[in-house]
N, C-alpha and C positions, 0 to 999 in steps of 0.2 A: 559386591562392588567390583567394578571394572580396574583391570591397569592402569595404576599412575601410568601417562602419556607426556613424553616430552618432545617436543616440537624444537629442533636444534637446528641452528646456525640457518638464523631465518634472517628478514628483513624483518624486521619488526614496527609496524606503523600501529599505532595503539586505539585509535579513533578519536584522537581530541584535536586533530588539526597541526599538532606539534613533529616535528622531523622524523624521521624514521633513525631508525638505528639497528645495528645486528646483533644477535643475541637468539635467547632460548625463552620457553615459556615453556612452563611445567604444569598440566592440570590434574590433578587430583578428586576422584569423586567429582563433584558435580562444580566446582570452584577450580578458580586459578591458584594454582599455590605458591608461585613463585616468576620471578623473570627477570633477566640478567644474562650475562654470560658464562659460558661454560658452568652449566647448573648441574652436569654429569659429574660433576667433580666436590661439586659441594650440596648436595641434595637432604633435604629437611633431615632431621635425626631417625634413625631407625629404619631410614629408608637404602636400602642395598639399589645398586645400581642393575642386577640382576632381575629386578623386579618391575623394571622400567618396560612400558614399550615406546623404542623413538623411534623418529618420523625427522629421515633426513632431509632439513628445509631449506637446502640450499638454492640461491637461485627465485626461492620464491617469496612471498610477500606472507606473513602472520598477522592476519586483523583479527577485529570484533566478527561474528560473524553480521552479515547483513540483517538493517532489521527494512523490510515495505512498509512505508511510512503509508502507503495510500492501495488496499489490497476489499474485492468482495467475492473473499474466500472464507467467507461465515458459515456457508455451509458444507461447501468440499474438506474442510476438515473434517469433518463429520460421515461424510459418504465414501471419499477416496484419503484418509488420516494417511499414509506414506508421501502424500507431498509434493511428489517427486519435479514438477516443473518449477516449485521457490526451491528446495533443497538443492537441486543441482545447480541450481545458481551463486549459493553460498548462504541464502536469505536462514535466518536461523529464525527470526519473528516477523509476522502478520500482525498489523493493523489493522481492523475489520471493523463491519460499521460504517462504511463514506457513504457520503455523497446523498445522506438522509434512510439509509435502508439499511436493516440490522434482524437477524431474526429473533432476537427479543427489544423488546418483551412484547410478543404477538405469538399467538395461536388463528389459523386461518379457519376461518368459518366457512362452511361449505359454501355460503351467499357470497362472500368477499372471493377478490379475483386477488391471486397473489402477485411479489413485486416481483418479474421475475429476471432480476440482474441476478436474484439468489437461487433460480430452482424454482420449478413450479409446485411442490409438496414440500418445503422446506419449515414452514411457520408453524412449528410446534412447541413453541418455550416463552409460556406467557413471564416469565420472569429473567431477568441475570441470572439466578442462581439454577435457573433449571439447565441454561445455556452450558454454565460452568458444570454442572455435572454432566454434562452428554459431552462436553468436551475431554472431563475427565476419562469417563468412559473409551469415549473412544481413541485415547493417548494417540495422538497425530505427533508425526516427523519434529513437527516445528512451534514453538510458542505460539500463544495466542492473545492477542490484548484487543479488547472489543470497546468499540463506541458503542452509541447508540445513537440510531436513526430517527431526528423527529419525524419524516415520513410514517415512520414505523409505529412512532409514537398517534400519529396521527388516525392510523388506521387503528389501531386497538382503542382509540378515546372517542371515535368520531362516527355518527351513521353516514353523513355525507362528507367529502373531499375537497366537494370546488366554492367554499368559500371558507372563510376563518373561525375560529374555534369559539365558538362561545363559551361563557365564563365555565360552568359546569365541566364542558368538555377539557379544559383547559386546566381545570384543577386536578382532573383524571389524569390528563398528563403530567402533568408536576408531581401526581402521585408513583404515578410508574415509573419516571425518571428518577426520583430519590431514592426507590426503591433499586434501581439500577449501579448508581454509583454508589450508593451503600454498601452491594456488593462488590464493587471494585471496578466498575468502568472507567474507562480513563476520560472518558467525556461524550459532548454531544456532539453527530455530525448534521447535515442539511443537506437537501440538495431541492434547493428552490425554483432549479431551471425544469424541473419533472413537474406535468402536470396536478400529480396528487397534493403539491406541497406548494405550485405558485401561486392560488388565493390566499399562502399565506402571509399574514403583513409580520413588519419587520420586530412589532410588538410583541407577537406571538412568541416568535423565536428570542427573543432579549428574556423574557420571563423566565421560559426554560434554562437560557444560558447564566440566568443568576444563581440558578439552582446547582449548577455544576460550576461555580464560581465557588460558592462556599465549601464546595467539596473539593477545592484543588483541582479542577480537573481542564479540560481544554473543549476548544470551540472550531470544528472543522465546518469550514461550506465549499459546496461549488454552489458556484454564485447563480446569482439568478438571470444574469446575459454573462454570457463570453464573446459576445459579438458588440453589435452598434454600441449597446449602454450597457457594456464593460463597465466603465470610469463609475458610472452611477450603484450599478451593483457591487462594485468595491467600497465606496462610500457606505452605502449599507451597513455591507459584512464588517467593515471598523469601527462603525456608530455602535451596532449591535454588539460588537465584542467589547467597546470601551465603557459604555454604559452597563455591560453586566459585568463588567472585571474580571474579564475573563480572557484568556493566551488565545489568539485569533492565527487559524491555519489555512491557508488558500489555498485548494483542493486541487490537483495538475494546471495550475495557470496558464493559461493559455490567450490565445486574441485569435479567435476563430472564423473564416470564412476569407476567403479574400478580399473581402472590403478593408478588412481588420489588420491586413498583414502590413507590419513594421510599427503596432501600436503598443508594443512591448518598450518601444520607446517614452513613451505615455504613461502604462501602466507601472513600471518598475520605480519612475521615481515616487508615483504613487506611493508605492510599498514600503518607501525608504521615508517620507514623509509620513506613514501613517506610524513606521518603528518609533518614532521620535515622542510620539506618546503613548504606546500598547507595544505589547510583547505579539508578535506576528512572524509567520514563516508561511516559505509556500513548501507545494512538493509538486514534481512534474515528474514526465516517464519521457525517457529520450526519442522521440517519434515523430513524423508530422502530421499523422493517423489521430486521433482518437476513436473510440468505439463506445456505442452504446446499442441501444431500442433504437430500433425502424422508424425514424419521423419524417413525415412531409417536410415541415419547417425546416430542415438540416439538407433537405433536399435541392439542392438548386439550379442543377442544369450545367454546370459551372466544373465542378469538383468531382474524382471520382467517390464512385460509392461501392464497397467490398462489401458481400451478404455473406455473413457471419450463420444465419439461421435464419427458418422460414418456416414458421408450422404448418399453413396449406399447399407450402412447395416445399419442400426440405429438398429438392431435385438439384436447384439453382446452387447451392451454396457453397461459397470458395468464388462465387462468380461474380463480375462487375453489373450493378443494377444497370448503368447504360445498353449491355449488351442484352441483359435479359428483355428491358422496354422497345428494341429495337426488334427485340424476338417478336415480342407480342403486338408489335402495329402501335404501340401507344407512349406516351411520353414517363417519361421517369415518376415523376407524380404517382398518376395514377399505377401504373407497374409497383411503386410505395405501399402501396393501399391494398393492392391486391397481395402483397406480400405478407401483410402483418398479421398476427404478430411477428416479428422478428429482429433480428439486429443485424449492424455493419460498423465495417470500418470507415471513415470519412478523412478525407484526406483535405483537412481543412485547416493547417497551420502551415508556416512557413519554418523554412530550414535558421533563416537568420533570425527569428524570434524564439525558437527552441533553444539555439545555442544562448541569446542572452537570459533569457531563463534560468536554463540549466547553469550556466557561469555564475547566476548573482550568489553573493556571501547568505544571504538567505533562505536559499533553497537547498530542499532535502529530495531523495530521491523515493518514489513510491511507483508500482508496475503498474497499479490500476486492469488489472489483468482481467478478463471475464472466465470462469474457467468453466462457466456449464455451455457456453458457445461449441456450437460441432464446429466449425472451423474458427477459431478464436484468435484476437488479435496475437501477433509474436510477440510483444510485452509482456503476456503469461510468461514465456520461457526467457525470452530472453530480456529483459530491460537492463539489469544490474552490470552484465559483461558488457553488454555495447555500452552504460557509460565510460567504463574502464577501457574499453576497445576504443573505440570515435573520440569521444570525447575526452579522454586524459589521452590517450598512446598518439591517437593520427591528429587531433585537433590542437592541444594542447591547451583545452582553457582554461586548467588551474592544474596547479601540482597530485602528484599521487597522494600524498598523505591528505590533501584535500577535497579529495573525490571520496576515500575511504570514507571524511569525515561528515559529507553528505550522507552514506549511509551507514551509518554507524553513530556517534557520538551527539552530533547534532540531532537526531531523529529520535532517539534516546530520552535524551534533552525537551526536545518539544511537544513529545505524545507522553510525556511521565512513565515513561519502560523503566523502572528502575533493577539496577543489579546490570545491566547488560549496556551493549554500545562502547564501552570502555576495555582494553585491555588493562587491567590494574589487581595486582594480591586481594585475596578474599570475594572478587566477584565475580558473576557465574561464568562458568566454562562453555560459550558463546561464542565458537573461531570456527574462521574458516582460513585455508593455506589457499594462495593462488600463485599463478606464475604469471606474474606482472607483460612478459613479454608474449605470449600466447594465448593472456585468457580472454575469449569472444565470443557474440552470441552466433548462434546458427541459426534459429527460428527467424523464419520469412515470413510475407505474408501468404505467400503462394505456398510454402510448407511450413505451417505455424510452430509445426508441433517438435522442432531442433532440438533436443540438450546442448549447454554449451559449453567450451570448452574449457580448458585452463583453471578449470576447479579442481585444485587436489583433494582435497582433506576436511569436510564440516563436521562439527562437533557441536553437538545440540545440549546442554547441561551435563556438559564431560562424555556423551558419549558419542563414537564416530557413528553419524550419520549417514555416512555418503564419500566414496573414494571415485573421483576422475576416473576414466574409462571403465567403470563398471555399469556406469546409468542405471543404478537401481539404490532403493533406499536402505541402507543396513541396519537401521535400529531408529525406534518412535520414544524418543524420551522428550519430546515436548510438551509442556505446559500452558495451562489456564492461567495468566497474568494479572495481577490485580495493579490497579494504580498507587505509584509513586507517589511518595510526600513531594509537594511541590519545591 
């Protein structure tokens, strides 16, 4: 077992929203053992003060460590387990699984074309529990708590995609998915705006979500428009979550394209009107960018577009499609098309609907990061310090202690991470130290790949994972997480 670690004469914000205060937190073994002040002086029985290692926290801030409420790092724990672009951030758990795509429970058949936000060789774990043990195997930096994709669902139950599941098909799924939370998922996610899952009707997905209804568990979508019929595909995603009883999560909320922009005014009291009968929360990544797959449709003439990757030009990437289409004689479209498969960044929100976003009492924070992109959005590295930079330090739209508790407590709270999210006696040793006045991201989109700053100190189940100016990861004590009693 590692040295008791005492983290002295900190800021101490606990992740429930409530005031900070100064004091010590003492971890022991893989749990918190104690917190208060001056705990050098009164330290549990049998413990010699000589035996301690502290960690002078003056100056800085002691939270939970960070959990990504919204991450499709399912497979890089597995290929690259040190972590190092959530670690260096302070993220001590991953949420995996969004946006309908999860590598279980699916094994890729040489016929079948894989999903590849995950990796193109990545689908080898037709079950949760094979997942959990290749995770155990290969003990990655940081927690791990997995949804499961009905996409994913989709593709292990289904010979064709583009229309809806018939009954058989359909029972196959509900077979898999029990099977999934049995093991310890923490719920289903969706992503209905992706071609493989939008012949799905709303029926489909309500069936499934009853099945993770009785399992405690939760119900994440991106919706099926974030654009024109937002309002409608929000109605959906509440119908579907209230009819199955089941905790409704809005997947980076956004109102995308500029048609769209300032209808965050729109959708938010939505959100506030749907709270009033379902338990709901969104998660957003602080950015006006989002990233996905290469689409026509996203395409418009309009907005820039950053290539991410490009399988028959992997030349282009880091480059704006406008400049490339203007390379090639031809318009962005078609320049699209010849690009694909691939992905970008899309610079399709507005700065004033991110800030109310990111502001509302209901939102949590998640990077949404791609991390198998050669050039990948700066969300991978940086999302967590820029809210804490921009958003708490230069913008001011809520307090520190309630920026912590976006990710921390609330996030906790809403994806059933239980043991973690909380600075509190007896649960696990989950902190990260920062320096509230310096800590920011550096990852651009023009050099994505920054560590950021102002991270002292991450402690992953008691043990240091990662010290500020070293940018490397010191020790893989993360875990396979099973879901929370509700």
């Amino acid at each position: 077992m590692s040295r008791p670690v005492l983290l002295e004469h900190g800021l101490v914000i606990d992740g429930s929203g409530g005031p900070a205060w100064p004091g010590d937190v003492l971890l022991v073994g893989d749990r918190i053992a104690a917190l208060g002040e001056g705990l050098r002086t009164r330290l549990p029985a049998g413990m010699a003060p000589e035996e301690l290692e502290v960690v002078d926290c003056r100056g800085k801030v002691i939270a939970p460590g960070f959990i990504d409420a919204h991450t499709h790092d399912d497979a890089i724990v597995l290929r690259d387990p040190l972590c190092l672009p959530k670690v260096s951030q302070g993220i001590t758990t991953v949420v995996t699984g969004n946006c309908g795509i999860s590598l279980a429970p699916y094994r890729t058949p040489q016929s079948r074309p894989p999903l590849t936000l995950l990796g193109a060789d990545s689908f080898r774990h037709d079950t949760m529990a094979s997942y959990r043990a290749a995770v155990d195997a290969a003990q990655p930096a940081l927690n791990v708590a997995a949804l499961v994709g009905h996409t994913t669902l989709r593709f292990a139950a289904m010979a064709a995609l583009d229309r809806p599941a018939d009954a058989e098909e359909a029972a196959r799924m509900a077979a898999l998915l029990e099977g999934c939370m049995a093991d310890g998922a923490h719920g289903l996610s969706s992503g209905l705006f992706y071609e493989e899952a939008f012949q799905a009707p709303a029926e489909e997905v309500t069936a499934l979500a009853r099945i993770v209804a009785r399992h405690g568990g939760v119900y994440a979508t991106h919706l099926r428009s974030e654009m024109a019929s937002i309002l409608e595909a929000m109605h959906e995603a509440g119908d579907t979550a209230f009819s199955a009883g089941v905790p409704l999560v809005l997947s980076h909320h956004k109102c995308a394209g500029p048609a769209n922009w300032g209808r965050t005014k729109e959708t938010l009291p939505l959100v506030e009107a749907l709270a009033l009968r379902q338990p709901i929360a969104m998660d957003v990544y602080p950015y006006v960018a989002g990233s996905t797959v290469l689409r026509e449709d996203l395409v418009d003439g309009v907005i820039d577009v950053l290539l991410t990757w490009s399988d028959p030009h992997p030349e282009v990437t880091g480059r704006l499609l406008s400049d490339v289409a203007a390379e090639w004689g031809v318009d962005q479209q078609a320049a699209c098309r010849r690009l694909q498969p691939g992905g970008a960044c899309y610079f399709q929100m507005s700065e004033d609907d991110v800030e109310r976003v990111i502001a509302h009492p209901l939102t949590m924070i998640g990077s949404d990061g791609l991390p198998h992109d050669r050039h990948p959005h700066p969300r991978l590295w940086g999302a967590f310090p820029r809210v804490l930079a921009r958003y708490w330090r230069e913008r001011r739209l809520f307090t520190l202690e309630q920026a912590v508790h976006k990710m921390t407590g609330m996030t906790a709270r809403n994806l059933r991470i239980g043991e973690r999210g909380l600075l509190r006696v007896g649960l696990m040793a989950d902190v990260v130290v920062f320096d509230p006045e310096t800590v920011r991201d550096t990852a651009t989109y023009d050099r994505p790949h920054g560590v950021s700053e102002g991270i002292d100190h991450v402690f992953v189940n008691g043990q240091c994972a990662y010290r500020g100016g070293e940018a490397r990861v010191l020790a893989r004590a993360g875990r396979m997480l099973s879901r929370a009693a509700a």
